[in-house]
SERO-4910 file (N, C-alpha, C, O; in steps of 0.05 Angstrom, whole numbers):
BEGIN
 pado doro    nc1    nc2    nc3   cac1   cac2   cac3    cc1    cc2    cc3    oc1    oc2    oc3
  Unk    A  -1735   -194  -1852  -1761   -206  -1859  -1757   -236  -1863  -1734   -243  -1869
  Unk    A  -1777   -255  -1860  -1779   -275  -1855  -1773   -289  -1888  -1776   -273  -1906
  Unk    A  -1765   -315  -1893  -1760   -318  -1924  -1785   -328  -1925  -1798   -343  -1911
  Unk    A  -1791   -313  -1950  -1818   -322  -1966  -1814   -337  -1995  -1827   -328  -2014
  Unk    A  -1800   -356  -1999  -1794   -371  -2018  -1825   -389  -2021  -1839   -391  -2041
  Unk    A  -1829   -400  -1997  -1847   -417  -1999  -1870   -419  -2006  -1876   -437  -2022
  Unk    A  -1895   -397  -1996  -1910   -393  -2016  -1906   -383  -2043  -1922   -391  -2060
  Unk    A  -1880   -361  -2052  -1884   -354  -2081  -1879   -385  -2096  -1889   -386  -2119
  Unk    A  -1869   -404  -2090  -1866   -422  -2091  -1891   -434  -2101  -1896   -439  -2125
  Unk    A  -1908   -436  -2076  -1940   -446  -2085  -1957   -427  -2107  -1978   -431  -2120
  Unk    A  -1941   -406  -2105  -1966   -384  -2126  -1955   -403  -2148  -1972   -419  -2158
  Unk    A  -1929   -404  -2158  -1931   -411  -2189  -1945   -435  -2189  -1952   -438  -2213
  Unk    A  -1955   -457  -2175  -1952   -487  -2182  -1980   -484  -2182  -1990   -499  -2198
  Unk    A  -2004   -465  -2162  -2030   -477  -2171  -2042   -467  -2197  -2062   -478  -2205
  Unk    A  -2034   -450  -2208  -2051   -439  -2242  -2071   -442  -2231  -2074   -431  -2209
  Unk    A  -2088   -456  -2240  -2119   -458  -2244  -2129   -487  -2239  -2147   -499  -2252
  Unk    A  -2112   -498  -2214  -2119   -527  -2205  -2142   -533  -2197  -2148   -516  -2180
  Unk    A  -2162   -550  -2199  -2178   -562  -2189  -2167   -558  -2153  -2143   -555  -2149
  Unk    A  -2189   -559  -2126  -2174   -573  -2111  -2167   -594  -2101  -2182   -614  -2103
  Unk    A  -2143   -597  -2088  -2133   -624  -2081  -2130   -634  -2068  -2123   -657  -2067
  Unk    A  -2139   -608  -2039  -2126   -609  -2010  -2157   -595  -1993  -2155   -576  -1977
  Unk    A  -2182   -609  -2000  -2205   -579  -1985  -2200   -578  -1952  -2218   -568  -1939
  Unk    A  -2180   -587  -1942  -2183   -595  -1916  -2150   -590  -1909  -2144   -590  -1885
  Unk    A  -2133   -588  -1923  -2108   -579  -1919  -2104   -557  -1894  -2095   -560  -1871
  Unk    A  -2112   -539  -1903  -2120   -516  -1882  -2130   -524  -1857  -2115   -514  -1840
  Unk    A  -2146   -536  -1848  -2151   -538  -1827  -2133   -551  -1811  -2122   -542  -1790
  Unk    A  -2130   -571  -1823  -2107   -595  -1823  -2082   -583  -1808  -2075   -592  -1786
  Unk    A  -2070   -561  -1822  -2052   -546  -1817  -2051   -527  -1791  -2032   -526  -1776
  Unk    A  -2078   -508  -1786  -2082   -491  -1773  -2070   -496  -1742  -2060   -477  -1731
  Unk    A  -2073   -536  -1720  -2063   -526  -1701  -2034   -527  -1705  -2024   -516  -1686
  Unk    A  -2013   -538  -1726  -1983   -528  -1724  -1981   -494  -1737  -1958   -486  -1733
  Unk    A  -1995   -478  -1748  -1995   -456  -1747  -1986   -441  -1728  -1967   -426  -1727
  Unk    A  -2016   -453  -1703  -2014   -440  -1681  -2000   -449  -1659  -1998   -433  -1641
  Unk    A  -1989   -471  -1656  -1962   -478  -1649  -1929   -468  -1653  -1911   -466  -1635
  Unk    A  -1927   -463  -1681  -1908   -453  -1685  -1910   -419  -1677  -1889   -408  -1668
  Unk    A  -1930   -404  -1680  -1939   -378  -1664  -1936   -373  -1644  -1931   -351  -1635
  Unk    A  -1939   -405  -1626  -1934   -393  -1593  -1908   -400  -1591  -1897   -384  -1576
  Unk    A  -1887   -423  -1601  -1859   -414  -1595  -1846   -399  -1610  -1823   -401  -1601
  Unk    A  -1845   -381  -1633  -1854   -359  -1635  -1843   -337  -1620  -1823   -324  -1625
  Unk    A  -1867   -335  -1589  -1874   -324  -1578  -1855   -328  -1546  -1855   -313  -1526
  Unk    A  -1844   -351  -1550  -1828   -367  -1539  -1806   -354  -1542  -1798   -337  -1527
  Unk    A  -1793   -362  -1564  -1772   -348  -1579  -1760   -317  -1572  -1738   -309  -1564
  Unk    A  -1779   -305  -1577  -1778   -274  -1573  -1777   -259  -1544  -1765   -237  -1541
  Unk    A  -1787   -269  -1530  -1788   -274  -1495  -1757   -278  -1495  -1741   -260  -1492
  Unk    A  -1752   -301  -1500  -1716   -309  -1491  -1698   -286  -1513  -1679   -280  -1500
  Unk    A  -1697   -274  -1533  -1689   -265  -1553  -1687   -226  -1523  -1669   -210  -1518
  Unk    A  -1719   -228  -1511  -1721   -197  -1508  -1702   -205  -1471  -1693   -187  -1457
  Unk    A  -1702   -230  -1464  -1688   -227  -1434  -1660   -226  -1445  -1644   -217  -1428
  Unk    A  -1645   -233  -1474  -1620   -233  -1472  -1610   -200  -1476  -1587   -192  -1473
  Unk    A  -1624   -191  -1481  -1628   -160  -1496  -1625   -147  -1466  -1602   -139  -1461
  Unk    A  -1641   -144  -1449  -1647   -131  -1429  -1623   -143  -1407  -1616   -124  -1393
  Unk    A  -1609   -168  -1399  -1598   -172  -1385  -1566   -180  -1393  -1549   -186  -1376
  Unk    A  -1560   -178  -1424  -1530   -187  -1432  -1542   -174  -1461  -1552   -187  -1479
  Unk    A  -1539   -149  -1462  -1539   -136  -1494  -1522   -148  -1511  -1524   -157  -1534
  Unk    A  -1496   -147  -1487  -1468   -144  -1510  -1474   -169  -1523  -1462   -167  -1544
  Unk    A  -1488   -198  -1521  -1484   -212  -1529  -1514   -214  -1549  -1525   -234  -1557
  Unk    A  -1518   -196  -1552  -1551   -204  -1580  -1545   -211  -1598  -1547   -233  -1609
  Unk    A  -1530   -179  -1609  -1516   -178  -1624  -1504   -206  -1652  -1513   -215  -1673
  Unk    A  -1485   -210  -1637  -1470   -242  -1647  -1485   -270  -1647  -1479   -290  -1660
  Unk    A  -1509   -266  -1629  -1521   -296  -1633  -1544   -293  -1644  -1553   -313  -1655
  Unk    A  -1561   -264  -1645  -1573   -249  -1671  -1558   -256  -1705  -1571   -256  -1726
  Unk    A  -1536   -261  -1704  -1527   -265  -1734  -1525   -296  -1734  -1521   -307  -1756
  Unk    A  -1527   -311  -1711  -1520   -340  -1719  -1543   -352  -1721  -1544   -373  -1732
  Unk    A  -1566   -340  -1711  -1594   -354  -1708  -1603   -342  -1732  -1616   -358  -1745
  Unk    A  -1600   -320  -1743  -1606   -310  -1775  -1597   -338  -1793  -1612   -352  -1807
  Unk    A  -1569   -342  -1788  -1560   -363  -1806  -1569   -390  -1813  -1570   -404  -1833
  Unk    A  -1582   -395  -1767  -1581   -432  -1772  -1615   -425  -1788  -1628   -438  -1804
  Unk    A  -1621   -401  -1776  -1650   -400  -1789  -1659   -406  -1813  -1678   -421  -1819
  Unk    A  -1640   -391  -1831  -1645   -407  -1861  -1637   -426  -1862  -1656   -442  -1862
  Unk    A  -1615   -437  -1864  -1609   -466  -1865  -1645   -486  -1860  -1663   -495  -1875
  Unk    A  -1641   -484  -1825  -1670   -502  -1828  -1698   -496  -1837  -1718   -511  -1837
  Unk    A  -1695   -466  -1844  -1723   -465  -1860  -1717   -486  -1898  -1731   -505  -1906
  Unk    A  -1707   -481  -1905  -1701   -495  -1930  -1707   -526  -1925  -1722   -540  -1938
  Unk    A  -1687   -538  -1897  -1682   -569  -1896  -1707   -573  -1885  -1718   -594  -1893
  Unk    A  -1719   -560  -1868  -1746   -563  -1858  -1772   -561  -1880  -1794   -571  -1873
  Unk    A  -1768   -547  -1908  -1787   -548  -1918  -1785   -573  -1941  -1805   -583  -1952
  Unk    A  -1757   -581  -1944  -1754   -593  -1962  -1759   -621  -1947  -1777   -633  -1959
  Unk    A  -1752   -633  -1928  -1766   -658  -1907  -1786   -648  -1901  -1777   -641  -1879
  Unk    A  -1813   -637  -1901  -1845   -624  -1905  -1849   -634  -1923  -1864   -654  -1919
  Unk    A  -1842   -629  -1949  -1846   -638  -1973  -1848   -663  -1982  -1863   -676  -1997
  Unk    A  -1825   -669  -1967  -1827   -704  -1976  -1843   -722  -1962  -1841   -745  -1969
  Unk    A  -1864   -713  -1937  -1879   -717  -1920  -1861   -734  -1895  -1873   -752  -1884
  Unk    A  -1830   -730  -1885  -1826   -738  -1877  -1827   -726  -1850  -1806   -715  -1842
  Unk    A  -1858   -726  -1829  -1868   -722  -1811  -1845   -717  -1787  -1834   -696  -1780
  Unk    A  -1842   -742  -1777  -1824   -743  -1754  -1804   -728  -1755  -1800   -713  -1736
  Unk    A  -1789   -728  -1773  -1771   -710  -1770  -1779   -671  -1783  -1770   -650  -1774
  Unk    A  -1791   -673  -1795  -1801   -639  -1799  -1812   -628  -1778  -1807   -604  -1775
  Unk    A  -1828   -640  -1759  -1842   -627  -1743  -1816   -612  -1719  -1815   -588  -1712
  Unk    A  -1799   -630  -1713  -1778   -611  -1687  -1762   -595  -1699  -1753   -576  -1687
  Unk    A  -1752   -603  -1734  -1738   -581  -1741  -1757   -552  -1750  -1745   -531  -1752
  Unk    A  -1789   -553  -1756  -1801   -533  -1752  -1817   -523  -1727  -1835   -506  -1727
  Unk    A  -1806   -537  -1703  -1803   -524  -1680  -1781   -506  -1674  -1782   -484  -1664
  Unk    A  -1763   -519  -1682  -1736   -500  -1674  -1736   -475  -1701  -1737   -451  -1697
  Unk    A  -1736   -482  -1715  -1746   -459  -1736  -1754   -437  -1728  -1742   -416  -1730
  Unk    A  -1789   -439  -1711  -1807   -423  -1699  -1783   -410  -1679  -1773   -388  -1677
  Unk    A  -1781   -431  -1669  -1759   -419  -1640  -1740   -398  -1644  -1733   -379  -1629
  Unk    A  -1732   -402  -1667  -1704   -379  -1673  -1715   -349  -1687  -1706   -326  -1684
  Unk    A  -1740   -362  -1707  -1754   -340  -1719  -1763   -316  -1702  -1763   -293  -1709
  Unk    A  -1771   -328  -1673  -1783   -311  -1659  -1759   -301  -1637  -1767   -286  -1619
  Unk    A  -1725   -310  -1637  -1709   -295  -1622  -1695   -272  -1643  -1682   -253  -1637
  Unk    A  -1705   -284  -1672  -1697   -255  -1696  -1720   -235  -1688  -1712   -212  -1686
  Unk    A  -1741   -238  -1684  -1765   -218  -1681  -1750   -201  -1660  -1747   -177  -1664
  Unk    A  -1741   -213  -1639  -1744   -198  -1614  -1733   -166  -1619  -1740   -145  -1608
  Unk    A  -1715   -169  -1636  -1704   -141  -1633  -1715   -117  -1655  -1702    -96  -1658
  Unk    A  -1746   -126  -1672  -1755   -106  -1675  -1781    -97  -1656  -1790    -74  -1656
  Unk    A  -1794   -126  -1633  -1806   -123  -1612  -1788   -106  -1591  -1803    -94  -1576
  Unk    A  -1761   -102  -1586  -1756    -96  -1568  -1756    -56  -1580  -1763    -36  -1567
  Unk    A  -1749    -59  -1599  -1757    -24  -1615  -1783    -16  -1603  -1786      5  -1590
  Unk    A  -1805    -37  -1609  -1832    -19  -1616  -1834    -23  -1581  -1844     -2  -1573
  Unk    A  -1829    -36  -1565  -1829    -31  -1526  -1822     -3  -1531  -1841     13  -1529
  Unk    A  -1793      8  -1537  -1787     27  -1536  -1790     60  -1549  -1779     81  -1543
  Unk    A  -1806     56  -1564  -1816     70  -1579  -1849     83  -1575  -1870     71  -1581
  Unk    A  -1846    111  -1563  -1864    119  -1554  -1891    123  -1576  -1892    136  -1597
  Unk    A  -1912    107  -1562  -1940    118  -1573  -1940     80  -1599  -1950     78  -1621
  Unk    A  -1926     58  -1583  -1931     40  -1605  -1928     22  -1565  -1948     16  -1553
  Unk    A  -1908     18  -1557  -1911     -4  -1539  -1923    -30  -1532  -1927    -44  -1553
  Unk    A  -1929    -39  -1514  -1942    -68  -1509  -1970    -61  -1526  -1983    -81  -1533
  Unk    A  -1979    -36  -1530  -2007    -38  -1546  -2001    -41  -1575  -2013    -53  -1593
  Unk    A  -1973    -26  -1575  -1967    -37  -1611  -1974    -63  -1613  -1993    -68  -1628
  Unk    A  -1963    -79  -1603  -1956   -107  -1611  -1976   -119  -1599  -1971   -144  -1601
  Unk    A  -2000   -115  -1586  -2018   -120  -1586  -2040   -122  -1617  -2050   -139  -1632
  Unk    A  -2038    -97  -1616  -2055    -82  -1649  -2040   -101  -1667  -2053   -118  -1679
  Unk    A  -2009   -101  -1670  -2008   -118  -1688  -2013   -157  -1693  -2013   -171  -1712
  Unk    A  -2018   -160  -1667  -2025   -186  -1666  -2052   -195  -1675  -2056   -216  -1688
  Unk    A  -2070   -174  -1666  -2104   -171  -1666  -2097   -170  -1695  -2104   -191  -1706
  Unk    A  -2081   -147  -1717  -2090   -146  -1747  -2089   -177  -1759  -2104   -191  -1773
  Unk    A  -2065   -181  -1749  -2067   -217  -1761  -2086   -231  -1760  -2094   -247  -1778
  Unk    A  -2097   -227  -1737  -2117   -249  -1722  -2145   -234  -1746  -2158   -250  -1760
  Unk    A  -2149   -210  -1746  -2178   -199  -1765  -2167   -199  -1798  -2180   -192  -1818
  Unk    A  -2143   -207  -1796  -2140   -215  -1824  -2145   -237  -1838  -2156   -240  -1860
  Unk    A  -2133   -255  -1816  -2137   -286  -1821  -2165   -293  -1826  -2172   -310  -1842
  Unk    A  -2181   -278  -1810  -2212   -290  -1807  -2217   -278  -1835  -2218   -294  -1853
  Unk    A  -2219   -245  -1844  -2228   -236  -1877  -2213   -253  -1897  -2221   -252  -1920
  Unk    A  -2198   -263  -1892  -2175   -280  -1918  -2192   -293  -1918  -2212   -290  -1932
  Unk    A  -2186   -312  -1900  -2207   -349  -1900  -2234   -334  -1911  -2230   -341  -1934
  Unk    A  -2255   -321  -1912  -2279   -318  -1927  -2282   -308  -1955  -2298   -314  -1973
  Unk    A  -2251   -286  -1954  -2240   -278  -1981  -2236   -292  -2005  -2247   -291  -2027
  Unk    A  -2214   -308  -1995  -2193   -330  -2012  -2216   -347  -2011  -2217   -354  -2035
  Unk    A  -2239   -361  -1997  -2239   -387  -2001  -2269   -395  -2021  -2283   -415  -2026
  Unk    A  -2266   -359  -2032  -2293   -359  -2046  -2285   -342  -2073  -2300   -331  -2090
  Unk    A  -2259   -344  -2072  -2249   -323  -2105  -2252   -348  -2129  -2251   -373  -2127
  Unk    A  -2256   -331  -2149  -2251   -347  -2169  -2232   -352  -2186  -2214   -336  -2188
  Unk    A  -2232   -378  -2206  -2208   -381  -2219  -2188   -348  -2227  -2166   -339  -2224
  Unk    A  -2213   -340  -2239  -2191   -313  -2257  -2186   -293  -2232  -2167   -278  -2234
  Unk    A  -2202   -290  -2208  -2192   -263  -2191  -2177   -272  -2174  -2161   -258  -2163
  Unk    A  -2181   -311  -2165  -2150   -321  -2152  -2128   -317  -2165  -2110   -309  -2151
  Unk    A  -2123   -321  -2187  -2100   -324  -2203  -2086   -298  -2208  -2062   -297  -2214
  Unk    A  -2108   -270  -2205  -2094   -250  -2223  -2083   -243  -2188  -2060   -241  -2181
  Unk    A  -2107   -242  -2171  -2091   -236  -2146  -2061   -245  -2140  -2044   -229  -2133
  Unk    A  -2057   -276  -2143  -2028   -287  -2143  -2016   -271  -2150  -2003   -256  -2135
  Unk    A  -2016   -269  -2181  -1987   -263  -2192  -1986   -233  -2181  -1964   -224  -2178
  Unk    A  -2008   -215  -2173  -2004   -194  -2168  -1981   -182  -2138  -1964   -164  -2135
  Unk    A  -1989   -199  -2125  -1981   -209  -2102  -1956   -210  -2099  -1941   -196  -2086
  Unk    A  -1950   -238  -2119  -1922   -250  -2121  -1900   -224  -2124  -1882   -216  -2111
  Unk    A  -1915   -214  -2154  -1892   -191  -2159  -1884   -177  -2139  -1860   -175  -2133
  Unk    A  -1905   -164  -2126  -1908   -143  -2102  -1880   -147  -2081  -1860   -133  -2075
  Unk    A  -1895   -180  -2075  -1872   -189  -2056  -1842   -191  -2075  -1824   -177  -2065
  Unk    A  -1838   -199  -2088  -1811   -193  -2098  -1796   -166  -2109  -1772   -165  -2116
  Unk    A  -1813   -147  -2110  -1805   -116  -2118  -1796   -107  -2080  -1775    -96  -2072
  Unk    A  -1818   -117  -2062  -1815   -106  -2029  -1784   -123  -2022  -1766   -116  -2006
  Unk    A  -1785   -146  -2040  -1755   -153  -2031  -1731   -141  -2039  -1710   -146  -2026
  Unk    A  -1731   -121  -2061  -1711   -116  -2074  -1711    -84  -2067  -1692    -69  -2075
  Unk    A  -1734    -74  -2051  -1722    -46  -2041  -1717    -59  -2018  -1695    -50  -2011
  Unk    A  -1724    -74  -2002  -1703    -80  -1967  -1687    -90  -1975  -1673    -93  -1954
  Unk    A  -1675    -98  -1991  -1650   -106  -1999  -1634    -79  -2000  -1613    -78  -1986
  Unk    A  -1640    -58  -2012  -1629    -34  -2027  -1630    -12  -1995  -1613      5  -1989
  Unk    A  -1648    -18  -1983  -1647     -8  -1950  -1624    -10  -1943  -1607      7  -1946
  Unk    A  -1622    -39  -1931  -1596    -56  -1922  -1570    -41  -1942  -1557    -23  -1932
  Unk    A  -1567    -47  -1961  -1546    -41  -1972  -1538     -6  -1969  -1516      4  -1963
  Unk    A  -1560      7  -1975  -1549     33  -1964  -1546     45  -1932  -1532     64  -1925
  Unk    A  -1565     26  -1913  -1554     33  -1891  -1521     19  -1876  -1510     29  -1856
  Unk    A  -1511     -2  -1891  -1489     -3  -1888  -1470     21  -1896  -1450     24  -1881
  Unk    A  -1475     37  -1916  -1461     61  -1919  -1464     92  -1904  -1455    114  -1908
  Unk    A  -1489     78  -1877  -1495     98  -1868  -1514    123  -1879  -1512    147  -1875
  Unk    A  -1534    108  -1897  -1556    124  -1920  -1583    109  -1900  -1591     86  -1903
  Unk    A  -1589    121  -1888  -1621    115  -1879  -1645    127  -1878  -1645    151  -1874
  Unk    A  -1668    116  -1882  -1699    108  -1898  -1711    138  -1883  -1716    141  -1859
  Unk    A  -1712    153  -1898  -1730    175  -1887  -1750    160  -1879  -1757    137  -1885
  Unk    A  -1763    185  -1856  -1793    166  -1843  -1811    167  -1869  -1826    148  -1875
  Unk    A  -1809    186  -1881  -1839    186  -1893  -1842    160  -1929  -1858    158  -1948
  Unk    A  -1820    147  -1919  -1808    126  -1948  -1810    104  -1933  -1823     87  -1946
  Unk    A  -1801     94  -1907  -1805     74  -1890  -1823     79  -1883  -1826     66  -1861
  Unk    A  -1843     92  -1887  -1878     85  -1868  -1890     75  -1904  -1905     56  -1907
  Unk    A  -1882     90  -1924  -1897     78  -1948  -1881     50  -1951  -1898     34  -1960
  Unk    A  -1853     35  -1948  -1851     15  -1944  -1868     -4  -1931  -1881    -23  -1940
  Unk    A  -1864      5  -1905  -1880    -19  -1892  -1912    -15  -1885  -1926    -30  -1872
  Unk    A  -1919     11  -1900  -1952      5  -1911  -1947    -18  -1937  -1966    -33  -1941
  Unk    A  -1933    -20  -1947  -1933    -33  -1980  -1940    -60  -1967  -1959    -73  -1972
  Unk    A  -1915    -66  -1946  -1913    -88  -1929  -1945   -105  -1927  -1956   -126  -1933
  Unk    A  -1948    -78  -1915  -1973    -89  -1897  -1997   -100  -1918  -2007   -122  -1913
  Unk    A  -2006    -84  -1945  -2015    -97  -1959  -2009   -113  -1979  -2027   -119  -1995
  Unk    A  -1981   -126  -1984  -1984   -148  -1993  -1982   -173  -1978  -1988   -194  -1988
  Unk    A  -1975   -169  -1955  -1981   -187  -1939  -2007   -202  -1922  -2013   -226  -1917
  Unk    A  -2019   -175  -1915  -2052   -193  -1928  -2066   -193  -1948  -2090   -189  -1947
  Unk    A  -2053   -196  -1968  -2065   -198  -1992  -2051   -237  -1993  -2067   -255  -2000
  Unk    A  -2032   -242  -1988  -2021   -263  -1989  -2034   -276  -1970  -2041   -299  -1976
  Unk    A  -2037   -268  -1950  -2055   -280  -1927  -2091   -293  -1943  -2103   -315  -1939
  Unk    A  -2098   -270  -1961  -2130   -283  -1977  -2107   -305  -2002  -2115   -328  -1999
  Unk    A  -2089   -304  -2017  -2082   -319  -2028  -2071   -344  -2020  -2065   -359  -2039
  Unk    A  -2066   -356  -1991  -2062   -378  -1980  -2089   -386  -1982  -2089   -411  -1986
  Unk    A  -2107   -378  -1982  -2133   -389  -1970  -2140   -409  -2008  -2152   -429  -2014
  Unk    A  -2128   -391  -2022  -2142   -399  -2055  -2114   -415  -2073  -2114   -426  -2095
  Unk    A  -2090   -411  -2052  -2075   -434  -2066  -2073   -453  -2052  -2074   -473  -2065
  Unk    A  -2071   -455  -2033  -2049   -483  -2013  -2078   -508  -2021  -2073   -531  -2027
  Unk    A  -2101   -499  -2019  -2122   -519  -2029  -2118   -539  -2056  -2123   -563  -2063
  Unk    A  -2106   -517  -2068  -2106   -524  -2103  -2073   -535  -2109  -2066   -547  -2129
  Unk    A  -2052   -526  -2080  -2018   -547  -2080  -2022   -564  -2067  -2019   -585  -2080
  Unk    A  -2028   -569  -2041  -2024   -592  -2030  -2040   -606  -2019  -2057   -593  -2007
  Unk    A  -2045   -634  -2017  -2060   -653  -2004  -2072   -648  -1977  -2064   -627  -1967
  Unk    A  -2093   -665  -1962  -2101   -665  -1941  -2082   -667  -1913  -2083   -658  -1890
  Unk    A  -2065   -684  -1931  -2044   -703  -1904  -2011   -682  -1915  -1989   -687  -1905
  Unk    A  -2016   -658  -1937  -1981   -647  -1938  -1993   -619  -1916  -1989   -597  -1926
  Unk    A  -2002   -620  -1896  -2005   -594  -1869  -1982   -589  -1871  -1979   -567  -1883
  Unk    A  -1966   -596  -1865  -1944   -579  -1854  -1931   -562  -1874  -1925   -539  -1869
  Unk    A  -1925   -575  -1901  -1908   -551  -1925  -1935   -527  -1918  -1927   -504  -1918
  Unk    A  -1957   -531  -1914  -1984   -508  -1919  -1977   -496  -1891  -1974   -472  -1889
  Unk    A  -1976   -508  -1875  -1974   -492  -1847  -1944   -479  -1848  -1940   -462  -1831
  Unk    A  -1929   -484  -1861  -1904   -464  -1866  -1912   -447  -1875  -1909   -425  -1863
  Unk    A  -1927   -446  -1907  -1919   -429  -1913  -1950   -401  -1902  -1952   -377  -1907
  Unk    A  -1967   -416  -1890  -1985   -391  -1877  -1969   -378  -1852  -1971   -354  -1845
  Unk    A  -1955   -394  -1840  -1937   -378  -1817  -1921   -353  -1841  -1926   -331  -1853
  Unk    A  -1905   -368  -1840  -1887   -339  -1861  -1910   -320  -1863  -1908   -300  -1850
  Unk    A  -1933   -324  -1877  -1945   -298  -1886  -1952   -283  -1860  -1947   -259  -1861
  Unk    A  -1962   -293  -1836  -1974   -275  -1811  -1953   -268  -1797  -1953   -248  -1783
  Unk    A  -1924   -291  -1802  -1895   -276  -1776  -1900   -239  -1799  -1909   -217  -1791
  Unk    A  -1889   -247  -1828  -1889   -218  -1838  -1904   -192  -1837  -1894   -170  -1839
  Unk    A  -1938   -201  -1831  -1949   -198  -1832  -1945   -172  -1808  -1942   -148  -1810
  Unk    A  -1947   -193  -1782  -1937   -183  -1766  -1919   -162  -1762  -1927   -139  -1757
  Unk    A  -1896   -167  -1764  -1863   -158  -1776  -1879   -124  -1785  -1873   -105  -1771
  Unk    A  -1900   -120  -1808  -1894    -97  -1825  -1917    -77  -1822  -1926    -57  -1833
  Unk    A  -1923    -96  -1797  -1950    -79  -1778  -1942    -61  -1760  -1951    -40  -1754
  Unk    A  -1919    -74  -1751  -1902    -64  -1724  -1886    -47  -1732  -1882    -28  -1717
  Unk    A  -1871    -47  -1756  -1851    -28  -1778  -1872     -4  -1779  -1862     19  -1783
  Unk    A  -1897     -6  -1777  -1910      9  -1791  -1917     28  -1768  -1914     52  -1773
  Unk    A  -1926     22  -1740  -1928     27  -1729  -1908     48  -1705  -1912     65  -1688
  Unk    A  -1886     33  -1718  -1863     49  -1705  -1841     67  -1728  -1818     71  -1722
  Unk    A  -1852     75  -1750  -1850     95  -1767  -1861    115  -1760  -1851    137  -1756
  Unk    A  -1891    104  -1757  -1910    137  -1759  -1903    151  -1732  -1901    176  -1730
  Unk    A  -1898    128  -1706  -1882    142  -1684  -1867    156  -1677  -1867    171  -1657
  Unk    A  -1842    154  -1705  -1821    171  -1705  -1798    152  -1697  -1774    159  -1699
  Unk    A  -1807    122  -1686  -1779    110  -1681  -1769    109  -1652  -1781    123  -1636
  Unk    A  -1756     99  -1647  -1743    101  -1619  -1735    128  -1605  -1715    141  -1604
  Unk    A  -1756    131  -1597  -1751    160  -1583  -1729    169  -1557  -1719    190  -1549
  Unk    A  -1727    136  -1549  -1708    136  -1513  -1678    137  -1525  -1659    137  -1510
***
């Protein structure tokens, strides 16, 4: 899963801010959708290395994991300081790598009967009908039902981190997620992630300025790559998984 530091980040800092930013959002939306299509970019080159040199996914799958965090951090932290010129190509390449980590749960749900190119269709479309109910959601809550939403949220997302953590750790021992525990995972997924999706809409207004788009356009990507991410998990649970 994609690191979500960044918005829990913004949940604590707006409390009950006035806004600061009514235009942030917009501001942000076409590097959103920029970073979406390389992205999209990403995952294409991620699914030809898969299909034409397996043996080598593998190993450059764990180095693009690595440089990935690295420049999500240095990338958010030059965002922050509004230092433009240089954040924008390191959150190009960011996008770029994010979406050659995707590829190999896109290349599951190809393979995985009764989810395919329509899976990942459906899951693109939920984003896209999420995004639109958030933005009307979030951008009309109020102080006390924005705020309780946050923290509710926040937790959510940090309890969903600490059982994929506990995943990971027991499937290293060869202990793996019954279907019917991994479909309530990545249903959990799925609703706190658009739930975070209406809570971008009622914080990033009340954290950041008109002219800070880009820390806001980070951290709404994270929420729709996951978003994404636990649509497709979800989808290829109830399937049964890789059937070939």
């Amino acid at each position: 899963m994609s690191n979500t530091s960044n918005f829990r980040n913004a949940f604590r800092e707006a409390g009950s801010q006035p806004l600061v930013g009514p235009n942030v959002i917009a501001n942000a939306l076409p590097y959103v959708g920029g970073g979406l299509v390389l992205t999209a970019v990403g995952t294409y080159g991620g699914l030809s290395v898969i299909n034409n040199n397996p043996q080598l996914f593998f190993p450059t799958f764990i180095g693009a994991v690595i440089v990935e965090l690295i420049l999500f951090f240095v990338a958010q932290n030059v965002a922050s300081q509004g230092n433009k010129q240089v954040a924008l190509p390191l959150l190009a390449a960011y996008s770029l790598l994010s979406g050659y980590t995707l590829s190999g749960i896109v290349f599951v749900a190809l393979r995985t009967q009764g989810v395919g190119i329509e899976g990942i269709g459906i899951a693109a479309l939920g984003c896209g009908v999420t995004f639109i109910a958030a933005r009307q959601i979030g951008s009309n809550l109020s102080d006390s039902d924005g705020i309780a939403l946050t923290k509710t949220v926040s937790l959510g997302v940090i309890a969903l981190i600490v059982v994929m953590l506990l995943q990971l750790v027991f499937s290293l021992f060869g202990v793996y997620t019954p279907g019917w525990l991994e479909i309530g995972i990545s249903g959990l997924g799925v609703l706190l992630f658009a739930g975070a999706a209406v809570v971008d809409f009622y914080v990033l207004p009340r954290t950041y300025n008109d002219d800070e788009y880009l820390p806001a356009a980070l951290s709404m990507y994270l929420t729709y790559i996951n978003l994404f991410v636990f649509i497709l998990r979800l989808l290829i649970a109830i399937n049964g998984g890789d059937r070939d």
